[in-house]
N, C-alpha and C positions, 0 to 999 in steps of 0.2 A: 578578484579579491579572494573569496571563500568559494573554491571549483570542489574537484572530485578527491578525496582524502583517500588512503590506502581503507580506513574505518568503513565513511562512507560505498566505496567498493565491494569492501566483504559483504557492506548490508545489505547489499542493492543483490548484491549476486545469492544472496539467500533468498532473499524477496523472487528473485527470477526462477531460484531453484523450489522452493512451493507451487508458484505459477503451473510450471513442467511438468512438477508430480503429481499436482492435485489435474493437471488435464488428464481426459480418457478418452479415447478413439479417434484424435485428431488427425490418424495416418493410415489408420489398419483399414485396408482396401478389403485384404481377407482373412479377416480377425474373425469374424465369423467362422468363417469355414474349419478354424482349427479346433480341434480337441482338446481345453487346456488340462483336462486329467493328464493329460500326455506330459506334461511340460512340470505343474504345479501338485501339491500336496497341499487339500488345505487343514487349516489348523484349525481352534474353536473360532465360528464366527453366531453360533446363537448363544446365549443365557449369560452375555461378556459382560461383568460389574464394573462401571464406572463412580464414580462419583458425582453427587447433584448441585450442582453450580445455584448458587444465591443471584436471584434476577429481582430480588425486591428493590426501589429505589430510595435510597438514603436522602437524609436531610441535605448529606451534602454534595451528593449528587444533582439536589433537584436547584439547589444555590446555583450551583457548578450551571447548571441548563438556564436558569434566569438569567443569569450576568450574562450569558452567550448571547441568550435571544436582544436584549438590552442592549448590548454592546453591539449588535449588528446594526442596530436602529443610532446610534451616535451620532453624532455631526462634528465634523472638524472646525474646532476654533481656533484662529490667532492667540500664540499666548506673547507678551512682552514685555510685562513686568516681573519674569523671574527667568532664572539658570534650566537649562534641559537637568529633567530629572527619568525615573525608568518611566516609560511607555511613549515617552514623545515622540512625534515622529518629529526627527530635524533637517534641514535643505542644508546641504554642505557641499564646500569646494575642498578635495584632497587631492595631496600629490605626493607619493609614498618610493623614496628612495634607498638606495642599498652602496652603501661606501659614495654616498654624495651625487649618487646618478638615478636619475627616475628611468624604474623598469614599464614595462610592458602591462599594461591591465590596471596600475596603480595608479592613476589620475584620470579624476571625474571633475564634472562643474554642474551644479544643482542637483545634485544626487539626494533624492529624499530616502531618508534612514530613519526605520522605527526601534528606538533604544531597545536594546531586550533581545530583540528577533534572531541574535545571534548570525545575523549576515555576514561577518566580515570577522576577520580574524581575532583569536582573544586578545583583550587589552583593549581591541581599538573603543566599540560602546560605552567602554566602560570611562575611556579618556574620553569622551565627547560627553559626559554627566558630569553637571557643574558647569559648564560652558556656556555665556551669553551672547544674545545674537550681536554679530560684529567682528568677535573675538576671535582671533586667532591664535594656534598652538600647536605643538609638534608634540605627537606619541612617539614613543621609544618603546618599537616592538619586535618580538620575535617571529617568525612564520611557523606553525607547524613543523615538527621535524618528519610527518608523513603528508605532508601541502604535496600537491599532486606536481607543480614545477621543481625539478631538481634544482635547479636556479636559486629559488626560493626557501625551500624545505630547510627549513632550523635557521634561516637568513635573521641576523638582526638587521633593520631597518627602520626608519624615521617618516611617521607622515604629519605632514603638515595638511592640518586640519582649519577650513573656517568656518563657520557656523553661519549662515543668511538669516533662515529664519526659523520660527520654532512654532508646531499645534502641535495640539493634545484631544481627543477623543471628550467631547461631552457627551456624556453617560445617561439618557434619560431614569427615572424610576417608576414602578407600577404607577405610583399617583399623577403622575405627569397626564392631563387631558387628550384624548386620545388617543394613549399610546395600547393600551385596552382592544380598541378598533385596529390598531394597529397589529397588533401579535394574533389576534381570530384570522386577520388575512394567511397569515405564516401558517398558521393548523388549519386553514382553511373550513373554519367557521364563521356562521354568518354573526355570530357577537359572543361575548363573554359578560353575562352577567356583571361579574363582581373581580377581584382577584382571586377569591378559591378557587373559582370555575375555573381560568384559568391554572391554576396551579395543580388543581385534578387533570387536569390534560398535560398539561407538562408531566405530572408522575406517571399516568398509565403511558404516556409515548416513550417516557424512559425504559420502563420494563418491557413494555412491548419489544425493545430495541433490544436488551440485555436476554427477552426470551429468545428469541431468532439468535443474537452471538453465540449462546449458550445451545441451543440444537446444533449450528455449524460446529462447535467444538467436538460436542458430543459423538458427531458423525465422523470431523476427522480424527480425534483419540479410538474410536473403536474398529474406524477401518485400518489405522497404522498399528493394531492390536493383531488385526488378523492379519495383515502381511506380515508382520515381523514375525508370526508361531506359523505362518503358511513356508512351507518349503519348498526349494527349486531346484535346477542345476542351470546355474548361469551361463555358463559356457556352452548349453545347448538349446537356448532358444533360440527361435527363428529367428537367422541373420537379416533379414530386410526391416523385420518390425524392430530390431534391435538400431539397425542402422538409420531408421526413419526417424525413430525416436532421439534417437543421439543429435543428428540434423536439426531437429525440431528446439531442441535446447540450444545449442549452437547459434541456432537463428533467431534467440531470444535475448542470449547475452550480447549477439553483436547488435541486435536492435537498439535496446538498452545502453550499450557505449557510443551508438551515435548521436542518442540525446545529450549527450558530453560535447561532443564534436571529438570524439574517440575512434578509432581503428579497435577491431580485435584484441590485435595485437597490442594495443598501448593497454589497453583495457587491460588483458590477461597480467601485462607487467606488475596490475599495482596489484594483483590479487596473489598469484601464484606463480610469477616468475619467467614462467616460461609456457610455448606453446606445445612441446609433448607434455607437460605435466597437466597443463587443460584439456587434452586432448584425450587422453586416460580419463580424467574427472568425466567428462563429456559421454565420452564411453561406459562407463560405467553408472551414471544416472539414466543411461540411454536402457542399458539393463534392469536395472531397479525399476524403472518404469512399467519398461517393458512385462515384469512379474506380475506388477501393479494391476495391469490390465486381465493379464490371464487370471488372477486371482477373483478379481470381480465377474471375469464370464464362467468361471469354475464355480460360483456360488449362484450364479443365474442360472446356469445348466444344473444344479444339483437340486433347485428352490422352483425350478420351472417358469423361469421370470423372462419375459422378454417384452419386448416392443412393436408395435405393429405401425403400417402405414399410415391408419386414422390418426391414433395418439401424435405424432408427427407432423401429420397436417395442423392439427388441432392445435399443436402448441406453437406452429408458425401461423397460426390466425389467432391465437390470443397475443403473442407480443408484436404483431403488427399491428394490432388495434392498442396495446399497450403505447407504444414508441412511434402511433401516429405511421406508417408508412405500410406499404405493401410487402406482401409475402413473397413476391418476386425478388424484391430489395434484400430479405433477408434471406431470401435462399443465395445470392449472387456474395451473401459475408459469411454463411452459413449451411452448408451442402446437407444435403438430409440425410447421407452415411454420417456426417460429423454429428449431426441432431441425434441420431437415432441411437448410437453410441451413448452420449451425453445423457441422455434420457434412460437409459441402461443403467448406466451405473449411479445414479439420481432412483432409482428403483431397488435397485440393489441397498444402496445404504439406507433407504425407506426403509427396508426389511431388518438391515441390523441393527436399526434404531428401534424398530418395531422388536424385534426381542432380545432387549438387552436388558439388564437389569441395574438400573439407576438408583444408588441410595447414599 
């Protein structure tokens, strides 16, 4: 019904291309060993003004967080004294054809659909609100004109819709008995007093939440401050970390289009056309990266920051006692040049967050 849009594509491949750039030493065997004075120019990376992000939580933030908690706690009811209206979820039989013939993908039987969720193409949720159970009826709809099947794409087409049957989420409320005891388990407290109590843990876990987003921002705006005034010559970095890095992307986006049940190649089609023009793209993130890295060991070698074998150990025996498993386990997902690396430029940006100036 609703696969991989040309939209969706681009999003996903910018999502892929953050992934890429925000990694750091997932390749460089002898990244170390080089000089990046050699390579890079850096630009300002102490006393950089950013701006200071509001981490207080709102009234209606902290609504926004009760109704969640709340609604995760719901039970599904039978409803069958009225019409599917938004949020239902409804059991339906479709069977969705194109000049009078059912395609491929377009007929299901007990197919549970929650109005709203936006699964299925436009028009169709919106035709199945007002519907009672029994009922049958035929939408009159278009497909996407960037629907990932060319087949389909800008297709008009008729589904014949039945409705089985129809629940809806019951919503408990604060006062509901036990539900109190219930939401200390989720913060994992042994009781909540009253509903303030409550509701004071809800607000500080909001801002807690919004202080950590707001440091991550703060680190990537000030590191993509100093790449972007840091200077290079692209065409003369080392070819292998340039090439690793390029691979390394490459092997993300074809990851990513297999969760599609995609090829490379089909993937590339709905993005960019073609596979020399991803192939350049590829290339040239594979550079940019490549900078990326030399700029953070250029401010390690200028600031005297490094990483040693303890701190490494150290932090594969805090997250195997985090994530419950052994530090073997992590080292066989997790090589200690890739740690050690990681842990570098995790140091690095400590330092540019440590002198910058936020107001």
């Amino acid at each position: 019904m609703k696969k991989l849009s040309k939209g969706a594509a681009k999003t996903a491949l910018l999502v892929c291309l953050s992934l890429v750039l925000a990694s750091c030493g997932q390749e460089a065997q002898s990244l170390e060993k080089i000089d990046p004075s050699k390579f890079v120019t850096l630009g300002q990376y102490k006393g950089i003004t950013i701006e200071k992000t509001d981490t207080t939580a709102s009234e209606n933030d902290i609504e926004e967080a009760v109704m969640s908690d709340l609604t995760a706690l719901a039970k599904k009811v039978s409803i069958d004294d009225r019409p599917v209206i938004e949020g239902d979820t409804v059991n339906i039989d479709y069977e969705g054809k194109k000049d009078g013939v059912a395609f491929d993908g377009g007929t299901a039987e007990g197919y549970d659909l929650t109005i709203g969720s936006d699964t299925f193409i436009p028009g169709f949720e919106d035709g199945v609100i007002g519907m009672e159970i029994g009922q049958t009826k035929d939408l009159e709809l278009t497909f996407p004109e960037d629907y990932h099947s060319e087949d389909l794409a800008g297709a008009k087409v008729v589904f014949t819709v039945k409705v089985n049957s129809i629940s809806a989420d019951d919503v408990p409320s604060l006062n509901d008995d036990g539900i109190l005891d219930k939401l200390a388990q989720k913060y994992e407290k042994d009781e909540f007093g009253d509903i303030d109590a409550y509701l004071d843990v809800v607000k500080n876990t909001i801002e807690e939440s919004k202080k950590t987003a707001a440091e991550s921002s703060y680190r990537n705006e000030l590191m993509q401050k100093i790449y972007d005034s840091s200077t290079c010559d692209l065409e003369k970095l080392p070819e292998w970390l340039v090439s690793e890095n390029t691979t390394e992307y490459t092997r993300n986006i074809e990851s990513f289009a297999s969760q599609y049940g995609l090829s490379l190649e089909d993937y590339v089609s709905l993005i960019s056309g073609n596979m020399a023009d991803f192939a350049k793209q590829a290339q040239d993130y594979g550079k940019e990266i490549s900078k990326q890295e030399l700029v953070v060991r250029a401010i390690a070698a200028a600031e005297n920051i490094s990483v040693d074998d303890k701190e490494v150990a150290e932090y594969y025996a805090q997250k195997a006692k985090e994530y419950g498993t052994d530090v073997d386990t992590l080292k066989a997902s997790v090589d200690e040049k890739t740690l050690s690396d990681y842990l570098l430029s995790e140091k690095v940006q400590d330092f540019v967050l440590e002198n910058a100036v936020i107001k």
